[in-house]
ROSE-4610 file (N, C-alpha, C; in Angstrom, 1 decimal, always signed):
// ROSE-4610
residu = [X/X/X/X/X/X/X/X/X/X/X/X/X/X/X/X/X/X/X/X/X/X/X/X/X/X/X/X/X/X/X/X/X/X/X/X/X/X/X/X/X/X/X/X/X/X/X/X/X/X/X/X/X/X/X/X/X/X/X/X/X/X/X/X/X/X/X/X/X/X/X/X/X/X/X/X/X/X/X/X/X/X/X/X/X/X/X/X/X/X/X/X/X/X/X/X/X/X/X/X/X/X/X/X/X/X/X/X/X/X/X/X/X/X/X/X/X/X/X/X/X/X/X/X/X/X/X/X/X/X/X/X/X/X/X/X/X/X/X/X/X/X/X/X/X/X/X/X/X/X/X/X/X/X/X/X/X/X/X/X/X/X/X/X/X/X/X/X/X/X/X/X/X/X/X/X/X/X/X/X/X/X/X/X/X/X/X/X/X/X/X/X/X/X/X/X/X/X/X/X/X/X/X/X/X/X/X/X/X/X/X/X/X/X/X/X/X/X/X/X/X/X/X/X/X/X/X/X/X/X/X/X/X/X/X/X/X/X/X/X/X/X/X/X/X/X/X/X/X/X/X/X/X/X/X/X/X/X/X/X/X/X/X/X/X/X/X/X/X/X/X/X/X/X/X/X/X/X/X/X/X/X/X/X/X/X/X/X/X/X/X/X/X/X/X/X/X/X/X/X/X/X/X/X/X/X/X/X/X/X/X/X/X/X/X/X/X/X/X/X/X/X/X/X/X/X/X/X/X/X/X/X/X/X/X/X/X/X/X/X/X/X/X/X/X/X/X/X/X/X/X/X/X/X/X/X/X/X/X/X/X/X/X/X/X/X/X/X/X/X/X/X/X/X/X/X/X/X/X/X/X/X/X/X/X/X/X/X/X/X/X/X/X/X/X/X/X/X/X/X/X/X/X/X/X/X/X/X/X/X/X/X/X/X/X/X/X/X/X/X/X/X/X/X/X/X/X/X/X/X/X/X/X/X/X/X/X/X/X/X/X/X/X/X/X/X/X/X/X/X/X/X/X/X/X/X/X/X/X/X/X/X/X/X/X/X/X/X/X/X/X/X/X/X/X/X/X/X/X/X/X/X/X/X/X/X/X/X/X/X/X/X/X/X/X/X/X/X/X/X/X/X/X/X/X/X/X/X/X/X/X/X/X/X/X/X/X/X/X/X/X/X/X/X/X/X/X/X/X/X/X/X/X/X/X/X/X/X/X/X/X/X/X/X/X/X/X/X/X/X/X/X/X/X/X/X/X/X/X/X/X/X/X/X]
num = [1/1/1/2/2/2/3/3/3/4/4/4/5/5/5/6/6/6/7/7/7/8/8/8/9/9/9/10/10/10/11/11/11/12/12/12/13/13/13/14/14/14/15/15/15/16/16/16/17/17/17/18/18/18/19/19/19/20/20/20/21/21/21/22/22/22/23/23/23/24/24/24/25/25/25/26/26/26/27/27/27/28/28/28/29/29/29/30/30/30/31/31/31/32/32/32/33/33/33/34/34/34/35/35/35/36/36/36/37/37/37/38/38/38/39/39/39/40/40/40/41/41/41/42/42/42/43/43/43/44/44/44/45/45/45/46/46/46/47/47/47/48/48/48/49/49/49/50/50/50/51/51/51/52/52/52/53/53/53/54/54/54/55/55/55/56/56/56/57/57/57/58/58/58/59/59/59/60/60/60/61/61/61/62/62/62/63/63/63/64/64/64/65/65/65/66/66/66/67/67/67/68/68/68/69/69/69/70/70/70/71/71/71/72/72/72/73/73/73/74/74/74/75/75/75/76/76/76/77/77/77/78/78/78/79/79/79/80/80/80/81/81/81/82/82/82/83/83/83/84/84/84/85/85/85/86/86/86/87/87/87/88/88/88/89/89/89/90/90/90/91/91/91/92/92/92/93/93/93/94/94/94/95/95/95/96/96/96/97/97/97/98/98/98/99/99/99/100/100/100/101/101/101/102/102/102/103/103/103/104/104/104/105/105/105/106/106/106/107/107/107/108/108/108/109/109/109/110/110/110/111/111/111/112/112/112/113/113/113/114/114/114/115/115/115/116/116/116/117/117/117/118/118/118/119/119/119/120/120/120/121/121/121/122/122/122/123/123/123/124/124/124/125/125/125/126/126/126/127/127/127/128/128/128/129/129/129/130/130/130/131/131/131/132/132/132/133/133/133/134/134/134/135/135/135/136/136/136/137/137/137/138/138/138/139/139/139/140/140/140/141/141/141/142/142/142/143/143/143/144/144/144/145/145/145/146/146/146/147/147/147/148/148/148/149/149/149/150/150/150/151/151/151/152/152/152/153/153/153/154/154/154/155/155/155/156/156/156/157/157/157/158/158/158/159/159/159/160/160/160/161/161/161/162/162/162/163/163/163/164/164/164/165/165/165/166/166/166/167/167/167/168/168/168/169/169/169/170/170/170/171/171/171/172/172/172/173/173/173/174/174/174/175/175/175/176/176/176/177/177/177/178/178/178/179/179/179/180/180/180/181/181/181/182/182/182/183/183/183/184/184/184/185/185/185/186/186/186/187/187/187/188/188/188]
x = [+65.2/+66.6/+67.3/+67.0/+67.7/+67.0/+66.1/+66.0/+66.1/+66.5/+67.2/+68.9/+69.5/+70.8/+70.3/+70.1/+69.7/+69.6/+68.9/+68.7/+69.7/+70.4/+71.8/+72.8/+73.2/+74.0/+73.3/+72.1/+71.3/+71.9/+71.5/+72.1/+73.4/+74.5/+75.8/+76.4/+75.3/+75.9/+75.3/+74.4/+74.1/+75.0/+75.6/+76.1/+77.5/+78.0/+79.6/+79.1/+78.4/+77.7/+77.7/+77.1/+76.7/+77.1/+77.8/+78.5/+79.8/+80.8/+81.5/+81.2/+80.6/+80.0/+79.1/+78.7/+78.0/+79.2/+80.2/+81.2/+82.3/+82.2/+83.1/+82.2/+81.1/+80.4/+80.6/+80.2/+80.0/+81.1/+82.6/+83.6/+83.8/+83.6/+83.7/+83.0/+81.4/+80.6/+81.3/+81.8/+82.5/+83.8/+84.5/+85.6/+85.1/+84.2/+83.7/+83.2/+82.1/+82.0/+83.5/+83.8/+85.1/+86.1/+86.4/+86.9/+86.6/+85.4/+84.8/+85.4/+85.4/+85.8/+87.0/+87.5/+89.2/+88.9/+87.9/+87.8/+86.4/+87.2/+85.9/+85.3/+84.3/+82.7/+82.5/+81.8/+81.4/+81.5/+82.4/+82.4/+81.9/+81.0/+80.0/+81.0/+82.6/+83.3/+84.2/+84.8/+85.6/+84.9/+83.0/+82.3/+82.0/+81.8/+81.7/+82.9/+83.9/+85.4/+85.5/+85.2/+85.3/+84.6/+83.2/+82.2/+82.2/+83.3/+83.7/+84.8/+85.8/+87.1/+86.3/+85.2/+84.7/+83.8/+83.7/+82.9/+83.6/+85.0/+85.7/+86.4/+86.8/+87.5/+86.2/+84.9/+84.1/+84.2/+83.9/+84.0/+85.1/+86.5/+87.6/+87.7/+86.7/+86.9/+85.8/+84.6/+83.8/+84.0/+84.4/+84.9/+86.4/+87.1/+88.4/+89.1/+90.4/+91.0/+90.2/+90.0/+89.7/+88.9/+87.5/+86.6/+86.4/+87.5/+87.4/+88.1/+88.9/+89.1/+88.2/+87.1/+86.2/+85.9/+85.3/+84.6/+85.9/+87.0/+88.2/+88.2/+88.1/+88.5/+87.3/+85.9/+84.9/+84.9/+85.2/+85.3/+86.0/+87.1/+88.2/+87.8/+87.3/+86.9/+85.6/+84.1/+83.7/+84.2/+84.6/+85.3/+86.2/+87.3/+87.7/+86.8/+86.0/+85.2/+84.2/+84.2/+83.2/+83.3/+84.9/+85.8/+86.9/+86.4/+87.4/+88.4/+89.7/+90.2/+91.3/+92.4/+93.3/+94.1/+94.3/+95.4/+94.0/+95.3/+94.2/+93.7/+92.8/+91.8/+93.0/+93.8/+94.5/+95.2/+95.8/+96.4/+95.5/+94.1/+93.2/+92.6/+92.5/+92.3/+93.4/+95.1/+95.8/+95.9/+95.2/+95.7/+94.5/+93.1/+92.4/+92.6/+93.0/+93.1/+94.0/+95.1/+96.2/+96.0/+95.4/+94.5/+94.1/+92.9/+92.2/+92.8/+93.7/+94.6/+95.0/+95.7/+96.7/+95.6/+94.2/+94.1/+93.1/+92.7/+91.8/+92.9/+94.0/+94.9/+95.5/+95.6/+95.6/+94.5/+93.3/+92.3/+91.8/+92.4/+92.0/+93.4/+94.8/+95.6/+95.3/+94.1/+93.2/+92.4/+91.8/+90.6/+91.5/+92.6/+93.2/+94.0/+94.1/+94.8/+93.6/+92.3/+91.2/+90.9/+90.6/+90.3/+91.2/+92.6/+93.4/+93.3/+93.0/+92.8/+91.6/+90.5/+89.0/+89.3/+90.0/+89.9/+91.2/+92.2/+92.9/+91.9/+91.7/+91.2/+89.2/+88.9/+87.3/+87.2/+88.5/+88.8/+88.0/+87.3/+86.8/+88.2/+89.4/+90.1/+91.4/+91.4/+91.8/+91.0/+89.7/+88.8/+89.8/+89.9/+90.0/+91.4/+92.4/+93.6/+93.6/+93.0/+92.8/+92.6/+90.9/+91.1/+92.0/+92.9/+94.1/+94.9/+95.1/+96.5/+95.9/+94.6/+94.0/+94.1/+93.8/+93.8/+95.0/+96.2/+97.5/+98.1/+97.7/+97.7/+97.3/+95.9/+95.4/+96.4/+96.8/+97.1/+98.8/+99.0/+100.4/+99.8/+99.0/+98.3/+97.7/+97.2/+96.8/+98.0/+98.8/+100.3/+101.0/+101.3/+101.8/+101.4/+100.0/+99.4/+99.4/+99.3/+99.4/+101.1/+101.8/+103.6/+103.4/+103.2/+103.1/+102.7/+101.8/+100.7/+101.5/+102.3/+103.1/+104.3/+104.9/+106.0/+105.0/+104.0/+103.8/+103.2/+102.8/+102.4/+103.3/+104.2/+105.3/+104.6/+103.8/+103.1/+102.6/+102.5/+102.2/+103.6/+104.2/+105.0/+105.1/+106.5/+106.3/+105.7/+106.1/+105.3/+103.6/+103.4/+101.8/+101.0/+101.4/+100.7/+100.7/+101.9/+102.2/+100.8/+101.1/+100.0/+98.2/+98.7/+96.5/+96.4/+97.5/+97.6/+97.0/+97.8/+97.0/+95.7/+95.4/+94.3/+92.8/+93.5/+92.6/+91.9/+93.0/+93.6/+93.0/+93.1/+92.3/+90.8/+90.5/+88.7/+88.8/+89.1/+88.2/+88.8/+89.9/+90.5/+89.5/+88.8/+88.2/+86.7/+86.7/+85.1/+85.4/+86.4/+86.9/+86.6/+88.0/+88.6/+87.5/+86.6/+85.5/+84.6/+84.2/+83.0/+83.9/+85.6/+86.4/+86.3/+86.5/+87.0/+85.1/+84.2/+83.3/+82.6/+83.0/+83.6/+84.1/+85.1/+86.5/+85.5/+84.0/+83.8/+82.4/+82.4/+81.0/+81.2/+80.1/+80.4/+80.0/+80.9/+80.7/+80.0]
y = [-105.9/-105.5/-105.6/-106.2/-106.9/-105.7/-105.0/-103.8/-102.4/-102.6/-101.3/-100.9/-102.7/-102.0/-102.5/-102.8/-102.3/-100.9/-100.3/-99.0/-97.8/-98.9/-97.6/-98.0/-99.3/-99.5/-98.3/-98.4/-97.9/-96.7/-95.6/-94.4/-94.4/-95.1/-94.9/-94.6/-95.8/-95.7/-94.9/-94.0/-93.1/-91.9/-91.7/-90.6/-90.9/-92.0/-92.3/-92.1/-92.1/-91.8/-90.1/-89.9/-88.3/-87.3/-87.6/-86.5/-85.8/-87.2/-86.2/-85.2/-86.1/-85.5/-84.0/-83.9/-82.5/-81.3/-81.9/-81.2/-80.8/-81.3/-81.0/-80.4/-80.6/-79.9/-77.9/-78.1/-76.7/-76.3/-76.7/-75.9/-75.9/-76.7/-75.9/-74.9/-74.8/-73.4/-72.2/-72.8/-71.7/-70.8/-72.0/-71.6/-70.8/-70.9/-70.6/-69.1/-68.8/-67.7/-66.8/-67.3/-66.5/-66.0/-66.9/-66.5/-66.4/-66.0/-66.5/-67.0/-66.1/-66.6/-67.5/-67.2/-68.1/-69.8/-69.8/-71.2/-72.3/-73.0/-74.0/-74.2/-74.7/-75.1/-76.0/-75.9/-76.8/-78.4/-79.4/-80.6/-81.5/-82.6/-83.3/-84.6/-84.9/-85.8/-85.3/-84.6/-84.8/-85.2/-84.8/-84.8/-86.6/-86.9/-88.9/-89.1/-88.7/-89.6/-89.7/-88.8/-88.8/-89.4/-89.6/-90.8/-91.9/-92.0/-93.6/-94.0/-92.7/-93.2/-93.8/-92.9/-93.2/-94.4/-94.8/-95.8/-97.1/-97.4/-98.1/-98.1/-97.0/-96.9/-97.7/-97.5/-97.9/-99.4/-99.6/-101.3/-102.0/-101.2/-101.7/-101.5/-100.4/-100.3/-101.6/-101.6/-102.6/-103.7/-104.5/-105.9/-106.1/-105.2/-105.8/-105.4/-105.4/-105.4/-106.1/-107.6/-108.2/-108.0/-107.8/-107.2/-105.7/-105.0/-103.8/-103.9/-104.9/-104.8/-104.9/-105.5/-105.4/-104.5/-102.9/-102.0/-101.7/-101.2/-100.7/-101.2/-102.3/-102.8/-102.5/-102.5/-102.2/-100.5/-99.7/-98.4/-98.1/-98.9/-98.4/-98.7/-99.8/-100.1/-99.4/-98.9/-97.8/-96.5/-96.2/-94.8/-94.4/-95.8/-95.7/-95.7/-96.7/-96.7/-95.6/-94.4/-93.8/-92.5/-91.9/-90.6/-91.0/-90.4/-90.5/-89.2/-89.4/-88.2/-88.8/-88.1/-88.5/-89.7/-90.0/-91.6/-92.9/-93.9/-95.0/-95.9/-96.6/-97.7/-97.7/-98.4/-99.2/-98.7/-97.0/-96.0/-95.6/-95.4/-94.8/-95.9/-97.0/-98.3/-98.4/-98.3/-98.1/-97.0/-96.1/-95.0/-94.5/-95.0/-95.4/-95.9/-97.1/-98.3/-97.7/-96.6/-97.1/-96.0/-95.2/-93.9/-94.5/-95.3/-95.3/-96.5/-97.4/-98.2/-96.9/-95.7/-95.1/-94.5/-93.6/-93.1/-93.3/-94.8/-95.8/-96.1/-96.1/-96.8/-95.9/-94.0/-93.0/-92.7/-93.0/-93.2/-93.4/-95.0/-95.7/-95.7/-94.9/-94.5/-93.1/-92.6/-91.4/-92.2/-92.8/-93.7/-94.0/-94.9/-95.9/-94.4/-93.3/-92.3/-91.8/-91.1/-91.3/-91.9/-93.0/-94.2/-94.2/-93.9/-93.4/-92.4/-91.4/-90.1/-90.3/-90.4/-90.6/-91.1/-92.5/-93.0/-92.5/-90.8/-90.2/-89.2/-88.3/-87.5/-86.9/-85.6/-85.3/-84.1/-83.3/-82.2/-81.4/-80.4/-80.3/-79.7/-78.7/-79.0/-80.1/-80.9/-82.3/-82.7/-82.7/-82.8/-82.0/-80.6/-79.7/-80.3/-80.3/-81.1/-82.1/-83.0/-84.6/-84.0/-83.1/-82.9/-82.5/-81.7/-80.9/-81.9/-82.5/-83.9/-85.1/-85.3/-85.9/-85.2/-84.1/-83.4/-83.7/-83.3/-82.9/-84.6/-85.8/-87.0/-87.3/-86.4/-86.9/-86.0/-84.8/-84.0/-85.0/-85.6/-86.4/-87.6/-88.4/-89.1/-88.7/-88.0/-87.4/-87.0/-86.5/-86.0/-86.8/-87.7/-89.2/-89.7/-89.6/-90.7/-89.7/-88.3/-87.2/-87.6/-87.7/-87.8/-88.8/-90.2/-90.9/-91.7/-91.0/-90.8/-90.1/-88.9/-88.3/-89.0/-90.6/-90.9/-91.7/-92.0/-93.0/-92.1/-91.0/-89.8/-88.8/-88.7/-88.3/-86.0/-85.9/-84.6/-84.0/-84.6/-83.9/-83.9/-82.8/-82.4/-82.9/-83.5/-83.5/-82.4/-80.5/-79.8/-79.5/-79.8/-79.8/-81.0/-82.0/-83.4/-83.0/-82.2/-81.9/-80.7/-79.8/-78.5/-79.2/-80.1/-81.1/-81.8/-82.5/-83.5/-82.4/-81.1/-80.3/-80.0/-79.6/-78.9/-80.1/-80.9/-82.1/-82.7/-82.7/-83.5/-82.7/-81.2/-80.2/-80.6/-80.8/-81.3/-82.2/-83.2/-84.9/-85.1/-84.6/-85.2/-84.5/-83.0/-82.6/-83.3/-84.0/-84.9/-85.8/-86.6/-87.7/-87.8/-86.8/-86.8/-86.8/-86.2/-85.6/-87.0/-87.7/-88.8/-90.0/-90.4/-91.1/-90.6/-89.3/-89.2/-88.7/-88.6/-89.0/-90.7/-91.5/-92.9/-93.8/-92.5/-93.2/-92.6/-91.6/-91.0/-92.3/-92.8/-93.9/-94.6/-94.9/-96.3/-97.4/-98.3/-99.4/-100.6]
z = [+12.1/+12.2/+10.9/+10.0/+8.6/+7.9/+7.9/+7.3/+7.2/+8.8/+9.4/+9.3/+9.2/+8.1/+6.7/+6.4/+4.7/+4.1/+5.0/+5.2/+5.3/+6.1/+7.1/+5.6/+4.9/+3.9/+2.7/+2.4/+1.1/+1.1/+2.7/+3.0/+2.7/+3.4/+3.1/+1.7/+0.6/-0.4/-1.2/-0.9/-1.8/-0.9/-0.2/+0.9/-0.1/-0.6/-1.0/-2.7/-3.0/-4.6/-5.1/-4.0/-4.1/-3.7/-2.3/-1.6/-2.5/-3.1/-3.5/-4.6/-5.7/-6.8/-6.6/-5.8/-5.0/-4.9/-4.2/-3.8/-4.9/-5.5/-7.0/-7.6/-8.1/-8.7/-8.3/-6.9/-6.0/-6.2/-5.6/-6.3/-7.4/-8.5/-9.8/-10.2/-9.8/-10.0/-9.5/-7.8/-7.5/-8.1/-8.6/-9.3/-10.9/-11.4/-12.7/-12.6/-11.5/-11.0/-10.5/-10.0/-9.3/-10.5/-11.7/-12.2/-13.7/-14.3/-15.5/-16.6/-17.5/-18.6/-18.6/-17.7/-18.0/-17.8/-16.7/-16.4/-17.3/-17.7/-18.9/-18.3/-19.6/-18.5/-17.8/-17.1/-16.2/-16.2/-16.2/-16.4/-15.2/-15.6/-15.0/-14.6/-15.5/-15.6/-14.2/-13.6/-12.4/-11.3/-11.4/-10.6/-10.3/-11.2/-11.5/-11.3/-11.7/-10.8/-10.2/-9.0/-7.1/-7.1/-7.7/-7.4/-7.5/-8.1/-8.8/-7.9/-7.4/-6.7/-5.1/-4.7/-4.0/-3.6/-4.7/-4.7/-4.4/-5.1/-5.2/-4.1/-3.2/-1.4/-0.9/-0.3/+0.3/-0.2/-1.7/-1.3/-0.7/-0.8/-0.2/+0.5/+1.6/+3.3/+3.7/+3.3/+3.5/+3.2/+2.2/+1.9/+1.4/+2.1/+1.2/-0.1/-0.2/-1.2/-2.7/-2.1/-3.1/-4.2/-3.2/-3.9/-4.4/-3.9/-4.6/-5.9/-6.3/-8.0/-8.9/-8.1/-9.3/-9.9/-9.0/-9.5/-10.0/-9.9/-10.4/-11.6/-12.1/-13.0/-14.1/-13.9/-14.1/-14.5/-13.5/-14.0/-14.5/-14.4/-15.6/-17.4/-17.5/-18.9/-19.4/-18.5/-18.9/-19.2/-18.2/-17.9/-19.9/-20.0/-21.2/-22.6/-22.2/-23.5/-23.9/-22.9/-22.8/-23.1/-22.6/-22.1/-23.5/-24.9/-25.8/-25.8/-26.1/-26.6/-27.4/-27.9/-28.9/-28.6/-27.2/-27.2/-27.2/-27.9/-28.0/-26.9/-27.1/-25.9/-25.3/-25.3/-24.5/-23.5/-24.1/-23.2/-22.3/-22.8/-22.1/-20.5/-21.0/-20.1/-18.6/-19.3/-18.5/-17.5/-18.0/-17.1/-16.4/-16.9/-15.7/-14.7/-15.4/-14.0/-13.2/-13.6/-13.0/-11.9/-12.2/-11.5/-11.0/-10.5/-9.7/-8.8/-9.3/-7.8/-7.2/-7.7/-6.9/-6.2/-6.6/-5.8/-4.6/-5.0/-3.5/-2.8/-3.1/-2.1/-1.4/-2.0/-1.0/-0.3/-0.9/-0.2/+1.3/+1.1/+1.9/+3.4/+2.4/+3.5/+4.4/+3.7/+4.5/+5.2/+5.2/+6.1/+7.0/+7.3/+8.1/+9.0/+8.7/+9.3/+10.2/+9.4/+9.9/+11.7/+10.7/+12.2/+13.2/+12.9/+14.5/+15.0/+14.1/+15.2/+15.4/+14.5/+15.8/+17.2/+17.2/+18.6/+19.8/+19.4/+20.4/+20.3/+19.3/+20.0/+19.3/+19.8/+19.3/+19.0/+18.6/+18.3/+17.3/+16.8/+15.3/+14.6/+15.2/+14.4/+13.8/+14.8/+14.2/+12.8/+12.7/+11.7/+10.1/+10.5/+9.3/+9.0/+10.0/+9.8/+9.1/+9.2/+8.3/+6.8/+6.6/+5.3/+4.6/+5.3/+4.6/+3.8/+5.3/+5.0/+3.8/+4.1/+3.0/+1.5/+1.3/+0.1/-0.3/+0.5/+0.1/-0.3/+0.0/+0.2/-1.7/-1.7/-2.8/-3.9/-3.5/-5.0/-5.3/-4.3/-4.5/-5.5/-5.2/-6.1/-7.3/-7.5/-9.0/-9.9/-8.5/-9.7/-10.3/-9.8/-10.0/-10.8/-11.4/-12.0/-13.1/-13.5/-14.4/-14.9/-13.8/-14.5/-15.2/-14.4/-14.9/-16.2/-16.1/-18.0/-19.0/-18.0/-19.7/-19.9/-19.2/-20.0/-21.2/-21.2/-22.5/-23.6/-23.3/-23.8/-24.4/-25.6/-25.8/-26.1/-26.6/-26.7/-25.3/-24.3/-22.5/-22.2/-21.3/-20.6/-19.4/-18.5/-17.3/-16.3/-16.5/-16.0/-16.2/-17.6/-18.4/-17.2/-17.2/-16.1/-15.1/-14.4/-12.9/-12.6/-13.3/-13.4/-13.7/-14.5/-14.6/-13.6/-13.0/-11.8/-10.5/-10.5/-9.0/-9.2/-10.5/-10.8/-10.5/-10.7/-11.0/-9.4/-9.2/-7.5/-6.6/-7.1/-5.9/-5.7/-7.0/-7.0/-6.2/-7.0/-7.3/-5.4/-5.2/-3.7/-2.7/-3.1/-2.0/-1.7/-2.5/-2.6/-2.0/-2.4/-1.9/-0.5/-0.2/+1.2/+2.3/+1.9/+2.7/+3.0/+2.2/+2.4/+3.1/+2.8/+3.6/+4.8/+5.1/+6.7/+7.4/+6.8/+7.3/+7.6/+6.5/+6.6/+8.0/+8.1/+9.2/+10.1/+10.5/+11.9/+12.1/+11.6/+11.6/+12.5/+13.3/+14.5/+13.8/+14.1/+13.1/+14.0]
């Protein structure tokens, strides 16, 4: 029995690892084909942030707040040391972290929305509903955390963050959203 959830955990967490990163991936190909040359290449980095935001919801659906600072705190300090661009460590650290509280904690306000409507109704489009409200949940979160970043950022615009915050948010939230509210349909 002790190896048959070991098993069901191993699955889950390669299902919260991979799924989103799959799914960002696919629509970015898609979006690259659809609209060539205008859209950059292919980045492997939105695809690891859903995997990370995701990673970080699951341990806070399964153990708690508490323990989900860790990986938060954890992916924030790789993520920075790893993902250089013109603002320094310290900007870069902050606005990890400060990203990834905001967007497990819309996250995890997708799960907890989730888990109520599983138990009124078994609709499939209640289903497509949730992702919607979930996406739209997440692009509020990414934009926030994009405004947010351009007050300490004096060269980004409040419209320039707003416009990378949807762009961003459409991805990384549709990976997200997806492996939470498959999450919220699990018998526990």
């Amino acid at each position: 029995m002790e190896k048959k959830t070991f098993l069901y955990y191993f699955y889950e967490i390669l299902a919260v690892v991979f799924i989103p990163f799959l799914i960002v991936l696919f629509i970015e190909f898609v979006l690259r084909i659809g609209m060539g040359p205008f859209v950059e290449r292919l980045s492997f980095f939105s695809g690891i942030y859903a995997s990370i935001i995701a990673v970080c919801s699951y341990v806070w659906i399964r153990k708690k707040i508490i323990f989900a600072f860790l990986p938060i705190i954890l992916f924030s300090i790789i993520i920075a040391i790893f993902f250089k661009d013109e603002t320094t460590m310290i900007f870069r650290l902050l606005y990890y972290f400060m990203s990834l509280i905001i967007l497990s904690s819309f996250s995890i306000i997708t799960f907890a929305v989730s888990k109520v409507i599983r138990k009124r109704s078994v609709s499939y489009s209640i289903y497509i509903l949730q992702f919607f409200v979930g996406l739209f949940i997440f692009l509020c979160g990414m934009s926030i955390t994009h405004i947010l970043s351009s007050f300490f950022n004096p060269l980004v615009t409040i419209v320039q963050s707003l416009i990378s915050g949807v762009s961003e948010g459409l991805l990384v939230g549709s990976g997200v959203t997806t492996i939470v509210i498959m999450l919220s349909q699990k018998r526990d």
